[in-house]
C-alpha positions as CSV (number, residue, x, y, z in Angstrom):
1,X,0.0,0.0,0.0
2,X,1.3,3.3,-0.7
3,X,2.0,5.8,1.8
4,X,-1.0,8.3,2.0
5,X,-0.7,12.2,1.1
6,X,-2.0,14.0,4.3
7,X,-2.6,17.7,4.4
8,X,-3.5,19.4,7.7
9,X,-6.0,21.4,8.8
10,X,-5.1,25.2,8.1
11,X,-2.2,23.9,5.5
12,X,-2.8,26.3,2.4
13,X,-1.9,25.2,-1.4
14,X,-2.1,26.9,-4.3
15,X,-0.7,28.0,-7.0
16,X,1.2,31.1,-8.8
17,X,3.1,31.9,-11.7
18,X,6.1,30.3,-10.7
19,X,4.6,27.2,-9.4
20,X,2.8,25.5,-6.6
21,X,2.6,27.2,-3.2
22,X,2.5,25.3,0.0
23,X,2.0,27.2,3.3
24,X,1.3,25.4,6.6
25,X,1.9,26.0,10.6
26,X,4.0,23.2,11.1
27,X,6.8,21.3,9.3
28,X,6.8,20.9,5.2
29,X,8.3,17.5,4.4
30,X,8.2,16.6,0.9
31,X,10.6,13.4,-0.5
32,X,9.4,13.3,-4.2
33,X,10.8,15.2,-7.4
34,X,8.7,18.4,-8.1
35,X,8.9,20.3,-11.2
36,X,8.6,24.4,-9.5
37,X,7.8,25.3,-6.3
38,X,6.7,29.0,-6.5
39,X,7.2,29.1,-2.3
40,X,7.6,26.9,0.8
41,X,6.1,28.4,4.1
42,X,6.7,27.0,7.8
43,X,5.1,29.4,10.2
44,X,6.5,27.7,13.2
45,X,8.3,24.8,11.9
46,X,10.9,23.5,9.7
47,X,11.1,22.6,5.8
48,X,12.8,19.8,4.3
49,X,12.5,18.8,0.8
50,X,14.8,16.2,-0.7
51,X,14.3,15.0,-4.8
52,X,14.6,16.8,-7.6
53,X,13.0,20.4,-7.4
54,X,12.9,24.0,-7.9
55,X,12.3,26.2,-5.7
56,X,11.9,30.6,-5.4
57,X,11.4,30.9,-1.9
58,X,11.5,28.9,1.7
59,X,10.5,30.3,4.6
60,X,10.9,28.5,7.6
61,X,10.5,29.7,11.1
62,X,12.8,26.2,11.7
63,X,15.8,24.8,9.6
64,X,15.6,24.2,6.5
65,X,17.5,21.0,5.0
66,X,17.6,20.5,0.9
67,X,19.0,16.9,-0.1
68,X,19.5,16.1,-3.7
69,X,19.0,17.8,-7.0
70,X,17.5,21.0,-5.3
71,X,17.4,24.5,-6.4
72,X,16.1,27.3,-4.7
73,X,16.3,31.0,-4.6
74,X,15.8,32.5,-1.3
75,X,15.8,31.0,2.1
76,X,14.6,32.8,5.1
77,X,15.4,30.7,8.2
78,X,15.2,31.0,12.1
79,X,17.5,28.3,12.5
80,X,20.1,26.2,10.4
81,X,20.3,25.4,6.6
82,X,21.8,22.7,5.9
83,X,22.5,22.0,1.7
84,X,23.8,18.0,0.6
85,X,24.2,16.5,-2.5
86,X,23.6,18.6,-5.7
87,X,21.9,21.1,-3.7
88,X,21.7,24.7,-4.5
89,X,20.7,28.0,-3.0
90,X,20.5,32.2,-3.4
91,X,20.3,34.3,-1.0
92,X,20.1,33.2,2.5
């Protein structure tokens, strides 16, 4: 059985020119390859995203940790980033 997709109450997702946007209170964990992420919002929590991805923005009250072949712009964080593998980043 596959693993299920569960999205918490108060998570927001949409969608903007540059991509999907995923905004939520709590951690963002995503282990999959994503084509573009227009942002990544952790109110009070951290963000980790490992796969194949692009992303313009994090924000993470947290750390943020990108594994693999991940690309983002920005990242805002209130605690460490950590970048491994092919992983790229902006400003920080």
């Amino acid at each position: 059985m596959a693993d299920a997709l569960v999205i918490p109450a108060g998570a927001v997702l949409s969608f903007e020119d540059g991509g999907a946007v995923i905004e939520n209170e709590g951690d963002i964990v995503l282990y999959s390859d994503f084509g573009g992420i227009a942002r990544l919002v952790s109110r009070a929590g951290s963000v980790t995203l490992s796969g194949d991805a692009r992303v313009g923005h994090i924000e993470a009250s947290g750390d943020v940790t990108l594994a693999g072949d991940v690309t983002a712009g920005d990242i805002s964080a209130g605690g460490d980033v950590s970048l491994r593998g092919d992983a790229t980043t902006g400003d920080v």
